[in-house]
RONUTI-466682 format. One record per residue (C-alpha): residue in one letter; y negated, z negated, x negated. Coordinates in steps of 0.1 Angstrom, whole numbers. Layout:
<sites>
SITE   residu   north      up    east
SITE        a       Y       Z       X
...
</sites>
This chain:
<sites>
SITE   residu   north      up    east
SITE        x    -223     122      66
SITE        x    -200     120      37
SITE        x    -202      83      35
SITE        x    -199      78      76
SITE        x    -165      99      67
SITE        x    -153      76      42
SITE        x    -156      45      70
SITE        x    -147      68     102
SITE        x    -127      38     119
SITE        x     -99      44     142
SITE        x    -101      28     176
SITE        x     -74      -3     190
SITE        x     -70      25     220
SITE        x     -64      55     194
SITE        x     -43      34     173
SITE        x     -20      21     207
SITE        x     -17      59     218
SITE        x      -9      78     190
SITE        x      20      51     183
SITE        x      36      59     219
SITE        x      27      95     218
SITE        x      45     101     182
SITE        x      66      84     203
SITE        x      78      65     171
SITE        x     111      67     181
SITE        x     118      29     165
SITE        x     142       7     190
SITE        x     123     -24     202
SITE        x     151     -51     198
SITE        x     136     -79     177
SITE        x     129    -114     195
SITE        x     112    -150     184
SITE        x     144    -159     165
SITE        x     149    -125     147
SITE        x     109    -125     137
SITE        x     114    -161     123
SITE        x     149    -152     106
SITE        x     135    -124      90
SITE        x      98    -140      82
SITE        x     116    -170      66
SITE        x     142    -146      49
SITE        x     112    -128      33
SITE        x      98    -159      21
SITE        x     128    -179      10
SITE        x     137    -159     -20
SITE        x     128    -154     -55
SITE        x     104    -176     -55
SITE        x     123    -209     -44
SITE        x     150    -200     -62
SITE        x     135    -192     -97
SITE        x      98    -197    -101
SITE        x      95    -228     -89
SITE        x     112    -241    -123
SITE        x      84    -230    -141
SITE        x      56    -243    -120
SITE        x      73    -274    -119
SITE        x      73    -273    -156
SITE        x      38    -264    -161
SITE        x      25    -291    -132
SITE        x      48    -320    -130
SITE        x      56    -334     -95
SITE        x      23    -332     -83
SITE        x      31    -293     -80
SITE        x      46    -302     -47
SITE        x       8    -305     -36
SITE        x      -1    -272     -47
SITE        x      28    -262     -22
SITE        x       9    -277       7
SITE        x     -26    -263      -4
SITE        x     -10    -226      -4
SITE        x       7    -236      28
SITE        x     -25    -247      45
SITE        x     -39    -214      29
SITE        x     -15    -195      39
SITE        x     -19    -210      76
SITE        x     -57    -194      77
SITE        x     -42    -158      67
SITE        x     -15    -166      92
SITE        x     -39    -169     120
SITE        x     -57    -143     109
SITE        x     -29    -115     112
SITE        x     -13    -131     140
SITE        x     -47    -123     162
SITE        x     -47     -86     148
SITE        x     -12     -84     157
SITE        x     -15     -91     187
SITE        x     -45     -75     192
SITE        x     -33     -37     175
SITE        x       2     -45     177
SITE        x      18     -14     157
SITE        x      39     -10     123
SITE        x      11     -10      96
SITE        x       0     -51      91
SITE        x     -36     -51      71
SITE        x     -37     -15      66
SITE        x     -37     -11     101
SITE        x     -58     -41     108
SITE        x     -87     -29      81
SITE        x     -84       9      96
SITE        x     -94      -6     130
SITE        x    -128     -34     112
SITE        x    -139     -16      81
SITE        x    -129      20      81
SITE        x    -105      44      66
SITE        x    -111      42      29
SITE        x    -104       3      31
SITE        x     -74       9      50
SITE        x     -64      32      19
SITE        x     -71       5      -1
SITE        x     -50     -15      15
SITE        x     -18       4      18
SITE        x     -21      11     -18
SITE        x     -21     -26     -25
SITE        x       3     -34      -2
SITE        x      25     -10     -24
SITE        x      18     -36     -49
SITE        x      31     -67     -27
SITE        x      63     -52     -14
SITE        x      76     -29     -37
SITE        x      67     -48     -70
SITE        x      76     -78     -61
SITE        x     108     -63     -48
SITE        x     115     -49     -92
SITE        x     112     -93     -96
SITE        x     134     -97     -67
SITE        x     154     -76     -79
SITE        x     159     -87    -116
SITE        x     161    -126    -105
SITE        x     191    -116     -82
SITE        x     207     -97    -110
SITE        x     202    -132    -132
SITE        x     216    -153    -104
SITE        x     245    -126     -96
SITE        x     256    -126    -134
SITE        x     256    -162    -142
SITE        x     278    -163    -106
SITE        x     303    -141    -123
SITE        x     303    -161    -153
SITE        x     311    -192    -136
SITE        x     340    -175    -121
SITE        x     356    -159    -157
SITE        x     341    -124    -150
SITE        x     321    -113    -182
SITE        x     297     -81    -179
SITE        x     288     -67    -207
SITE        x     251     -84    -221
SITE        x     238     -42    -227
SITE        x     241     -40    -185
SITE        x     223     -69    -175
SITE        x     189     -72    -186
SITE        x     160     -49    -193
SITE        x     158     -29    -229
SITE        x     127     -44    -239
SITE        x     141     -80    -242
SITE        x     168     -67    -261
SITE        x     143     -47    -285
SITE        x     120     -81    -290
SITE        x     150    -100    -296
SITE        x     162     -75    -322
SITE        x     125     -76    -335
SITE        x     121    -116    -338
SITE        x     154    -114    -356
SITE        x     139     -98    -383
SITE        x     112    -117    -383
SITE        x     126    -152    -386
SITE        x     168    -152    -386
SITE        x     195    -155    -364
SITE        x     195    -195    -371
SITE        x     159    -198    -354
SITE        x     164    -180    -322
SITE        x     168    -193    -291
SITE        x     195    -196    -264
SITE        x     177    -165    -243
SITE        x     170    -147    -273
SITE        x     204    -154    -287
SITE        x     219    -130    -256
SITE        x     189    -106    -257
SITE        x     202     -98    -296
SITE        x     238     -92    -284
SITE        x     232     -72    -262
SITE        x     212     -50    -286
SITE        x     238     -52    -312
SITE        x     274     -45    -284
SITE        x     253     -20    -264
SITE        x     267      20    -269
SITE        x     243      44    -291
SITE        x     233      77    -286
SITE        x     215      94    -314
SITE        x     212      56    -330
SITE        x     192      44    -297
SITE        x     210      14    -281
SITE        x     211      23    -244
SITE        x     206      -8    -223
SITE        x     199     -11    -185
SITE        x     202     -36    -157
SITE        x     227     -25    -139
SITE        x     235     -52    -110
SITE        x     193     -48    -105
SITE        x     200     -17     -97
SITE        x     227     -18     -78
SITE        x     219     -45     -53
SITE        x     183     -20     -44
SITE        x     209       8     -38
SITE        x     226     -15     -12
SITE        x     197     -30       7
SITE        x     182       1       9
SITE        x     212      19      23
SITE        x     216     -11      48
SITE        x     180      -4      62
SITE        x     186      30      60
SITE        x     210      31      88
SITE        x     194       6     111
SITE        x     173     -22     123
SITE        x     199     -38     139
SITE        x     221     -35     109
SITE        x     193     -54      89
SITE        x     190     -78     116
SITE        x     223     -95     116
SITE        x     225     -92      79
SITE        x     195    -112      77
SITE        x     201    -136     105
SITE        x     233    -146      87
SITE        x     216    -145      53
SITE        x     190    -171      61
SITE        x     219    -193      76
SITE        x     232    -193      46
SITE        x     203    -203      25
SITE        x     188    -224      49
SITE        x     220    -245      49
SITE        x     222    -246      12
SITE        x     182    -259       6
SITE        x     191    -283      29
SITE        x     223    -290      11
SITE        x     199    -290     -22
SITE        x     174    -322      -7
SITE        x     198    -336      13
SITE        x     229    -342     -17
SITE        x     197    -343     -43
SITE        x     183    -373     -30
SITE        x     209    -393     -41
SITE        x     203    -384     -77
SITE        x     164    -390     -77
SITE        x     148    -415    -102
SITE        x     113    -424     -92
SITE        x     103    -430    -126
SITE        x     108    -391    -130
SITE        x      77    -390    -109
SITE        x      56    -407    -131
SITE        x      33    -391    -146
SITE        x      30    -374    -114
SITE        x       5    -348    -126
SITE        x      10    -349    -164
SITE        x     -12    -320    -174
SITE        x     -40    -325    -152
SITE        x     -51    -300    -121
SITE        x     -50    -277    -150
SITE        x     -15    -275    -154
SITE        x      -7    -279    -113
SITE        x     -32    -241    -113
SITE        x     -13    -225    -134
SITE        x      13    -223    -111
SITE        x      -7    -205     -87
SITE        x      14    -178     -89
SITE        x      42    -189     -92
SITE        x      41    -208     -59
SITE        x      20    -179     -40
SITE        x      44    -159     -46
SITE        x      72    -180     -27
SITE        x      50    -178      -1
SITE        x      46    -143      -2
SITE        x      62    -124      33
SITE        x      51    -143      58
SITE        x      29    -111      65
SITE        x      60     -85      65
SITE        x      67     -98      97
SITE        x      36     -74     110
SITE        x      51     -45      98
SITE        x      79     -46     126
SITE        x      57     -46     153
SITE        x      67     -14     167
SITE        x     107     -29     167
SITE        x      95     -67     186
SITE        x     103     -66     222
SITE        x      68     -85     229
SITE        x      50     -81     198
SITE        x      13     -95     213
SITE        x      35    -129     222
SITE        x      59    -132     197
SITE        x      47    -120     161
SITE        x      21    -150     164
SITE        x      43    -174     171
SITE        x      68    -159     145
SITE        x      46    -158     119
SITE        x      30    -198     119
SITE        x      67    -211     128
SITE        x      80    -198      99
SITE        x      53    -208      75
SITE        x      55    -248      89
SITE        x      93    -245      85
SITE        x      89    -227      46
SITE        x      61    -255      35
SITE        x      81    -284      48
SITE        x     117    -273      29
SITE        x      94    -264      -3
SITE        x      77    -297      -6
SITE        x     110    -313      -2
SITE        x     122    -296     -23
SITE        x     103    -299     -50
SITE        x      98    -336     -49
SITE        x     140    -336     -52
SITE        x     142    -319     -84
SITE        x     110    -331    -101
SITE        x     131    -368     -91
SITE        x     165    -356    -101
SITE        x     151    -347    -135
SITE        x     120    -350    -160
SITE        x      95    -319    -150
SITE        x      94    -309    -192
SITE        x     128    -301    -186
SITE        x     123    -277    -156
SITE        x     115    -241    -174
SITE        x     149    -227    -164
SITE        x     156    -196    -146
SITE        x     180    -210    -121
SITE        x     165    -244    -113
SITE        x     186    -254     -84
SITE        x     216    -248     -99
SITE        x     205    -264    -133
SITE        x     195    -296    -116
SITE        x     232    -308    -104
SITE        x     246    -292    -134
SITE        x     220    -314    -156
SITE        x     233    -345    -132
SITE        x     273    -335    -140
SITE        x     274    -322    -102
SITE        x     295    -291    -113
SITE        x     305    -282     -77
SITE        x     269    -278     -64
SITE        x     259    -261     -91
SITE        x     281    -235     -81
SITE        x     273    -236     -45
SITE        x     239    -234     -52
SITE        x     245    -204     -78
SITE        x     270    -182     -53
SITE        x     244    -189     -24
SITE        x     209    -185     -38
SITE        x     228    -145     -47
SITE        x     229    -142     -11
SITE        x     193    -161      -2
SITE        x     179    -133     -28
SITE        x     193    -107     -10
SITE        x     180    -114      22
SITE        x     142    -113       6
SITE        x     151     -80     -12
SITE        x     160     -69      26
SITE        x     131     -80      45
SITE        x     106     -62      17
SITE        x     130     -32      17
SITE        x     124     -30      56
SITE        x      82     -34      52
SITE        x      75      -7      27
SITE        x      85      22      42
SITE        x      68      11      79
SITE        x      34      10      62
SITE        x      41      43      48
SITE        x      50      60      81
SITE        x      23      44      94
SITE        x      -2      60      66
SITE        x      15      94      72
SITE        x      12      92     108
SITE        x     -26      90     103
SITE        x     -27     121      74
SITE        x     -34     104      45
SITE        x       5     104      37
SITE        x      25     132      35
SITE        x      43     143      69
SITE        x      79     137      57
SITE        x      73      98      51
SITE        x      65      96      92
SITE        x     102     111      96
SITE        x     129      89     118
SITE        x     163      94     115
SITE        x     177     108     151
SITE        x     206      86     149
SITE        x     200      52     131
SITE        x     159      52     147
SITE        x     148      41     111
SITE        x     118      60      90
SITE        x     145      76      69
SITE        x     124      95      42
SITE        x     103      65      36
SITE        x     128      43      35
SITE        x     149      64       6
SITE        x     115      67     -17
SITE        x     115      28     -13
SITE        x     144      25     -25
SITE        x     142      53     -58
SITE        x     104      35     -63
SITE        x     123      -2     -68
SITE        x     154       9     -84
SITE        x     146      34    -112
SITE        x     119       1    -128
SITE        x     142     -25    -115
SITE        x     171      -9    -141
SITE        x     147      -7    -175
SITE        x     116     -29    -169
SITE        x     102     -60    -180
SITE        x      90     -77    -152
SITE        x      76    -106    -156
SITE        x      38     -99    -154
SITE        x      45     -85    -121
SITE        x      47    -119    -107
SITE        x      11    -123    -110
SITE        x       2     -86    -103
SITE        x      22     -90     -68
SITE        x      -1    -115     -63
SITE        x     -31    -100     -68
SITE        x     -26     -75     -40
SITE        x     -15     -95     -21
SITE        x     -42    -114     -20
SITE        x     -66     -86     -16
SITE        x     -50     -79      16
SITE        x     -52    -114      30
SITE        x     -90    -118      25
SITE        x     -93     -85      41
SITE        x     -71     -94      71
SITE        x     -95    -125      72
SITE        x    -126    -106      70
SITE        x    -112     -82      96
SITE        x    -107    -104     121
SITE        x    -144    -118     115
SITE        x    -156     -81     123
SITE        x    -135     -78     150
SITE        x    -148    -113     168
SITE        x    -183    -101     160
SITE        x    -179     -64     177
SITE        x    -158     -78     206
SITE        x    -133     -60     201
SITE        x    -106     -86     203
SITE        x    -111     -89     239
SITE        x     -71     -75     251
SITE        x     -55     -97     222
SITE        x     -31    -121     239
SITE        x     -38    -142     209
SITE        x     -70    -157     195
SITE        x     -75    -179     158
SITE        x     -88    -210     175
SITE        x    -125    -212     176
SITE        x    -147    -233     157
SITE        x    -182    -225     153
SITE        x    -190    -221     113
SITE        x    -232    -218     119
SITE        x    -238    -246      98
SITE        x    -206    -260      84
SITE        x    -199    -228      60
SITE        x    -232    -235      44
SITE        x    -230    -274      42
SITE        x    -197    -268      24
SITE        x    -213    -244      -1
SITE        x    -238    -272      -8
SITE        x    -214    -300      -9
SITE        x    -195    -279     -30
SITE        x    -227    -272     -55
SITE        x    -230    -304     -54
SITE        x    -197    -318     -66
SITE        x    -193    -289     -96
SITE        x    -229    -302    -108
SITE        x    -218    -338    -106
SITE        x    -183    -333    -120
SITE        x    -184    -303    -143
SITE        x    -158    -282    -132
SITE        x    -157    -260    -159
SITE        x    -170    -225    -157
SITE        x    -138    -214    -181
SITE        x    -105    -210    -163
SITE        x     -69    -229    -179
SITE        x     -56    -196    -190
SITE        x     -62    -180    -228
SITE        x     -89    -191    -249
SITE        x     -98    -151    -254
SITE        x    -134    -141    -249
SITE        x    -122    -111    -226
SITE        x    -102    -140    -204
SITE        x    -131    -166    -201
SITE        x    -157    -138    -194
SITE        x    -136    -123    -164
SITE        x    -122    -158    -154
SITE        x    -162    -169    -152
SITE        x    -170    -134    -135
SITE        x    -149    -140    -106
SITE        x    -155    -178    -104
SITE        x    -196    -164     -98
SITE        x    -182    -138     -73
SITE        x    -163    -167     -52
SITE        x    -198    -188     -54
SITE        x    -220    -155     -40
SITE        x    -191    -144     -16
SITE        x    -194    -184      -2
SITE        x    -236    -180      -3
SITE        x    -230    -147      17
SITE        x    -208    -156      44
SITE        x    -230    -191      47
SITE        x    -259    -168      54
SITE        x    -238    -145      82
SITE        x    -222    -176      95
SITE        x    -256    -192     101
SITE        x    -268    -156     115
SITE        x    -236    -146     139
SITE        x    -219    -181     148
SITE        x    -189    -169     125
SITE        x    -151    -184     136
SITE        x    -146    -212     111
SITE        x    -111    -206     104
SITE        x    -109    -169      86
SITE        x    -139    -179      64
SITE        x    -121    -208      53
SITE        x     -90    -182      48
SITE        x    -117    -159      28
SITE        x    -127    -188       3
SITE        x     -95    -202      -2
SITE        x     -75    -169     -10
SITE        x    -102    -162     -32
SITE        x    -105    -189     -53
SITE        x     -70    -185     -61
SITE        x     -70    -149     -67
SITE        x     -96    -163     -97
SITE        x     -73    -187    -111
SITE        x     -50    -155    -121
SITE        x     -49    -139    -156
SITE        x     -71    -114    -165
SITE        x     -46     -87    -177
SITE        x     -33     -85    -136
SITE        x     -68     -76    -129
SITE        x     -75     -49    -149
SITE        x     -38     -40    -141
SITE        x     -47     -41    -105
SITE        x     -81     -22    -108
SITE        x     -60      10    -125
SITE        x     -36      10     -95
SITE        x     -67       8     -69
SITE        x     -82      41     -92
SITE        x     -48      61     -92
SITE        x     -48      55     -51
SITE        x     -82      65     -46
SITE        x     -76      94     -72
SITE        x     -45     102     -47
SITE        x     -67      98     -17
SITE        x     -93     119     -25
SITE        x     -69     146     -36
SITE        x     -46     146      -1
SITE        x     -55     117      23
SITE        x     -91     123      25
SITE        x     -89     161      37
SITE        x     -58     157      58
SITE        x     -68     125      78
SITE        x     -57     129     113
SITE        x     -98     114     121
SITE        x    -112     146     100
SITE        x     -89     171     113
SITE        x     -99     158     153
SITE        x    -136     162     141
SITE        x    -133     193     127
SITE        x    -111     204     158
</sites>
């Protein structure tokens, strides 16, 4: 019985009613264009804006085809939630989705990792607009103080490789980092050191979602305006600097090199899916979240390939690990002026993502504490601005407080990882769903193609081609023993997981298109590092610790039961 209560499902009916009866109190008053604004506002930001400098750097031009493989993977997902939100159209994305196909203690999962996707990528968001925003102040005479502007650790490993091997040998980054340790103010002979703007820019966002979705709305609508216009700006002025022979070698470090910015460009993608969490504020969420959600992702994979072909052209790829790579570009080709367009705008563009994520935390968390496993207090609206209030504050204290003092660059990957997660869930949900009939009201459906024998002729041809061409076993990442075993581990999982799903495809005429989602989302979830894992695995043992200890006993399903 115990293990029936750990998957006690909730129905698409259940879920429908006790949204209206909690009568959510959130105002429906988001249309096609709003959905799009704030899908491609979500994933237009950090990403674009900073880590595409070091993928480009790590894979050459050819990176720009890694952009359209996670676009076409992202495409799979995108059908994926698009039929579950139309199908359970409420605030919640996967974790409502896997409540409905594989039970409660998945849908924990979930929520946990989707903790993971919003809020941690919203500490890198975070940091990378504090970078932008202080080099923006810089351009125009205004110097802050190095001790406000960058986590302590930097400082501390500056100070640290000082020692180590002189002033004379450090670098320009490093150079900064040691400054700031050595001006920052001292209290009992500790340098204190914090990043203030990262900070600051939270406590805004957060107070604008705070006090309304209509607030947010027109704040993001004229944010993506913005950065729209100035990506645009960025191919259109950029193609006029390009140098084909810049483009040549076009993959100089192999598909090795390209992979290892799997991150790195998954994570621009990254947001598409926070569109799901306003479901409860669409006017016609069954119609238009679909349509949102693949409009923005064609528009998001054309401007990045674009994109990426223009500055790989404008200048060699080996000279592309910068933080601020548009700007850098026209500064590198004495185009002063767009370099500081670019800088003053990509501030705003950042702010816009930091918005949208800020918005989709603290739905998933009334929408966990609606169904007990949260406490009450995160299901609170505010009476006047119609917003989950509580949540939305905790947000806020949960990004800030590590956005002021942390190191954040791991978290890139880590994001990732949950992220992820969720998506091959959301495709294997939507699987279940087909198979139980349940998707029978949805006014949208991923298209149909039977998988009986195609899923298992792929896993062949794909045998097949590793035996003939050796794709090695070993991932690109460290040469560690710990790295290679886990790397191999999950490369064997991805092979079963394709064996399995050939076998149930064969058995239960599975739809083509999530399996394909499935496969591809986990075959890039392999090509991550194996620190984000284990990373990842503690996070997914504190939730269930969590779980057990409050949402497990006060689940609105146990409580009917008992009742």
């Amino acid at each position: 019985m115990g293990n029936n209560k750990l998957f006690r499902k909730k129905s698409i009916d259940q879920i429908l009613l006790d949204s209206q009866k909690g009568g959510s109190g959130l105002a429906r008053v988001l249309g096609v264009r709003d959905l799009v604004s704030l899908g491609i506002a979500a994933i237009v930001g950090a990403g674009i804006f900073s880590t595409i400098g070091l993928a480009s750097y790590n894979g050459g031009p050819a990176i720009s085809l890694l952009f359209l493989f996670v676009a076409f993977a992202c495409v799979f997902t995108a059908l994926s939630y698009a039929q579950f939100a139309s199908a359970v159209p409420v605030s919640g994305s996967a974790y409502t989705y896997a409540y409905v196909s594989f039970g409660e203690l998945f849908a924990w999962i979930i929520g946990w990792a989707l903790v993971l996707e919003y809020a941690v990528s919203n500490m890198v968001v975070a940091i990378s607009w504090s970078q932008y925003f202080v080099s923006m102040l810089e351009g125009f005479g205004v110097l802050v103080p190095k001790w406000l502007t960058m986590a302590p650790a930097y400082a501390f490993d500056a100070h640290a490789k000082m020692l180590e091997v002189g002033i004379a040998n450090l670098e320009g980054i490093d150079r900064i980092a040691l400054q700031a340790y050595e001006t920052a103010p001292r209290v009992f002979d500790l340098p204190i050191i914090f990043d203030l703007p990262a900070g600051l820019v939270t406590v805004f966002v957060t107070w604008l979602v705070y006090i309304g979705i209509k607030e947010s709305r027109r704040a993001s609508n004229f944010m993506v305006l913005v950065k729209i216009g100035v990506i645009l700006a960025v191919i259109f002025c950029g193609m006029f600097f390009v140098k084909p022979e810049n483009w040549t070698p076009f993959a100089p470090n192999g598909m090795e090199g390209v992979l290892s910015g799997v991150a790195a460009v998954f994570f621009a993608f990254i947001g598409f899916d926070s569109i799901s969490t306003t479901a409860e504020e669409s006017k016609n969420p069954q119609r238009d979240l679909p349509r949102a959600m693949i409009y923005c992702l064609l528009i998001c994979a054309v401007l990045y390939v674009c994109i990426t072909l223009v500055l790989t052209g404008m200048v060699n790829y080996s000279a592309l690990n910068v933080k601020d790579p548009l700007a850098y570009v026209f500064s590198y080709v004495g185009f002063d002026h767009m370099a500081g367009i670019v800088s003053v705008t990509s501030v705003i563009a950042i702010t816009s993502a930091l918005l949208v994520f800020q918005l989709a935390q603290p739905r998933i968390w009334m929408t966990m504490s609606r169904d007990g496993l949260l406490w009450k207090k995160f299901a609170t609206i505010h009476p006047k601005y119609k917003t989950p209030s509580f949540a939305t504050i905790i947000t806020g204290i949960v990004v800030a407080v590590p956005a002021l003092f942390f190191k954040m660059d791991f978290f890139v990957d880590l994001t990732s990882v949950g992220t992820f997660f969720a998506f091959i869930m959301v495709c294997g949900g939507v699987l279940y769903m087909d198979h139980a009939g349940l998707t029978a009201k949805a006014k949208f459906k991923v298209p149909y193609v039977n998988g009986k024998y195609i899923v298992g002729l792929g896993f062949i041809i794909g045998l097949v081609l590793v035996y003939l061409y050796g794709a090695p076993l070993s991932g690109a990442h460290d040469a560690k023993l710990g790295n290679t075993l886990l790397h191999n581990s999950l490369v064997i999982v991805f092979w079963l997981v394709w064996l399995v799903l050939s076998v149930l495809s064969f058995k239960h005429n599975f739809s083509l298109l999530p399996v394909i989602g499935i496969l591809i989302n986990l075959y890039l979830m392999s090509e991550l590092g194996a620190s984000n894992w284990i990373i990842f695995v503690i996070w997914l043992l504190i939730g269930l610790v969590v779980y057990f200890a409050y949402g497990y006993k006060n689940s609105k399903l146990n409580t009917e039961n008992r009742a």
